[in-house]
C-alpha positions, 0 to 999 in steps of 0.5 A, a space after each residue: 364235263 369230264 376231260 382227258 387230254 392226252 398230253 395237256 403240258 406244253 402249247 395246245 394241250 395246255 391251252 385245251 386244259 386251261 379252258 377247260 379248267 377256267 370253264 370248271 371242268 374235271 380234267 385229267 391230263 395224262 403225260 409223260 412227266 417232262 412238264 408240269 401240268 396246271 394246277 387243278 387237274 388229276 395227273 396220270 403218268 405214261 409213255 405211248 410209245 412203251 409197253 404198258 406205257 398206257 396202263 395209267 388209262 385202263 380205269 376211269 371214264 369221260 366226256 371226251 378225250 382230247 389228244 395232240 400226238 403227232 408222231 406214229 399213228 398207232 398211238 393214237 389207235 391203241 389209245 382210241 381202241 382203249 378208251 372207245 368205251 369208256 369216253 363219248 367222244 375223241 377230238 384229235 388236233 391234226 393239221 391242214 398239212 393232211 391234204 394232199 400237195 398242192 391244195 388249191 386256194 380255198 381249199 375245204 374239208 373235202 379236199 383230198 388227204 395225202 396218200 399212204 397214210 395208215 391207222 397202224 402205221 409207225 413214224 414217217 412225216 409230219 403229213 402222213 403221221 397226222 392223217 394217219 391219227 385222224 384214220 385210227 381216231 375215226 376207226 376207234 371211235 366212229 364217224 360220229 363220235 370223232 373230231 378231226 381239228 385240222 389246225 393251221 398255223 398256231 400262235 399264242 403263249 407256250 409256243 414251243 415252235 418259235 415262229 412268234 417267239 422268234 419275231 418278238 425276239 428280234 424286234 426286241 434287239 432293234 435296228 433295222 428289221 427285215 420284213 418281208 412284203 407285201 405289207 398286205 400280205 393276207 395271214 391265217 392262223 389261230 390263236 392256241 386258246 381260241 382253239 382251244 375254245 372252239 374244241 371245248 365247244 365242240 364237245 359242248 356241241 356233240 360236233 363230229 367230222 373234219 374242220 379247218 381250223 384257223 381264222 378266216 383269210 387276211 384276219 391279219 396281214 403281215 404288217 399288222 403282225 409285225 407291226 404288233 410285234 414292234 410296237 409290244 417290244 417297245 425297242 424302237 425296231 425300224 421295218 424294212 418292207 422288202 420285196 418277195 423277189 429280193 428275199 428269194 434271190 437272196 436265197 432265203 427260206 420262207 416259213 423257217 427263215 423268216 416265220 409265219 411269211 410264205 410269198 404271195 401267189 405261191 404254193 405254199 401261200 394257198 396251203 398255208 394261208 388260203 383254206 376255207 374255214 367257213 365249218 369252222 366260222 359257222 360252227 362257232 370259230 371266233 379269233 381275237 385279234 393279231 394285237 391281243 396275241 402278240 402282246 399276250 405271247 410276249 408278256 409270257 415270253 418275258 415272264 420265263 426270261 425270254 428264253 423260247 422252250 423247244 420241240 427238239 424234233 421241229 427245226 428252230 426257225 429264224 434268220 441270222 443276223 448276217 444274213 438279214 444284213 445283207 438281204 438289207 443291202 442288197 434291197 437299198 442297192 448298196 451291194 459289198 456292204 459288210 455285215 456287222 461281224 459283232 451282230 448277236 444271234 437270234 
């Protein structure tokens, strides 16, 4: 099989070109230089988002394309309309953030999209900049011949979000750790490489149309999580199960301040961790272990110093240590308790 990623450097599109490798394909990865690609692929260099900035593509032929833009839309359409006919098929990585808010627990693929999203259209949100690139996928390369990857939460090595890099990081510096409840809290998300499995299988597969891609809910719970987290670190770390309602009277944000949770029974918890990935499971989704992730992502971590590289437009998760102390408190009822001032940052 002959692949082109677009992108193919950081986080999913590597993960995408390293399977892809590991299964002998020709990859060519087309970026803009800012990160070297794995070794073993044909290197092309542009910038999108520039005049001619494309002019790398204008020869060559694949199998697929596989592309992970998230910014303007029309990106997307001027690279699908350039290479719709010299590639069989275009497999773009969207998001379950392009349905319309607040889809229901146990949404599918039919749910409605959010509204004014445009094929044409230049940056504006995530949201609509991610539905607006499956609408030029789609209109570049067909119905038939376009894969719309509505992924989840993704976690895995080459992270450059920070949730499970931030978990990790404060397991590793000990003590007690605020871990927001309920234990069983049901998760969904995917593991970057188990995703990039499922995509190559699709291409393999002749495989068109929207899926939500992300494992099956409650595939992991948050103290299953967590608890991997702590356990990989080895530093000791004491979790502190606490309540939803002391974490949101204390004013903390789910999702940034403490990544991966959202409260249960909430909006954000159906929509994050509640959509029917049944397609997705049937058309041969298959998720490792919340164990095998975590453990995976720190030996990474720890391999480039523990440092987690950032997408500069994305805000950097956690919760200051101050803030954690005193949440802490207030859920042992030892209110006036004073942080420790000398508490490092995240």
């Amino acid at each position: 099989m002959r692949l082109l990623v677009l992108g193919g450097t950081e986080f999913a599109g590597r993960a995408v070109v390293e399977a892809a490798l590991g299964r002998g394909w020709e990859v060519t990865v087309f970026h803009r230089g800012r990160h070297a690609p794995p070794a073993g692929v044909r290197s092309l260099h542009g910038d999108r988002t520039l005049p001619g900035g494309t002019d790398a593509l204008a020869r060559g032929e694949w199998d697929a394309v596989v592309d992970t833009w998230s910014a303007a839309p029309r990106a997307v359409r001027d690279t699908a309309r350039l290479l719709r006919g010299r590639a069989g098929r275009y497999v773009y990585v969207s998001s379950c953030s392009v349905y319309a808010w607040a889809p229901p627990a146990g949404y599918t693929e039919d749910a409605a999209p959010v509204e004014g999203a445009a094929a044409d259209a230049g940056r504006t949100d995530y949201a609509r900049d991610k539905r607006g690139g499956e609408l030029a996928a789609v209109e570049g390369f067909g119905a038939g011949r376009s894969v719309l990857v509505r992924a989840g939460l993704l976690l895995g090595p080459y992270e450059n979000v920070g949730r499970l890099p931030w978990w990790l990081a404060r397991m590793a510096r000990g003590g007690p750790v605020l871990a927001p409840g309920p234990r069983e809290l049901p998760l969904q998300y995917v593991d970057v490489r188990d995703l990039a499995a499922w995509i190559l299988g699709a291409v393999e597969g002749g495989l068109s149309g929207p899926y939500n891609l992300m494992s099956r809910q409650g595939h992991a719970t948050m103290g299953e999580l967590l608890e991997s987290c702590a356990a990989v670190t080895g530093s000791g770390a004491e979790l502190r199960w606490t309540a939803p309602e002391v974490i949101l009277d204390a004013g903390v944000a789910p999702w940034t301040e403490l990544p991966v949770w959202v409260p249960p029974g909430s909006d954000l918890h159906d929509a994050l961790h509640g959509a029917d990935v049944s397609r997705a499971l049937a058309s041969g989704l298959r998720c490792r272990p919340v164990a095998e992730t975590v453990a995976d992502t720190w030996r990474w971590l720890e391999g480039i110093g523990g440092t987690t590289p950032r997408r500069p437009e994305r805000t950097v998760p956690g919760l200051d240590p101050r803030r954690e102390a005193a949440v802490l408190a207030a859920a042992r009822g030892v209110l006036g308790t004073t942080p420790d001032p000398g508490a490092p940052a995240p």
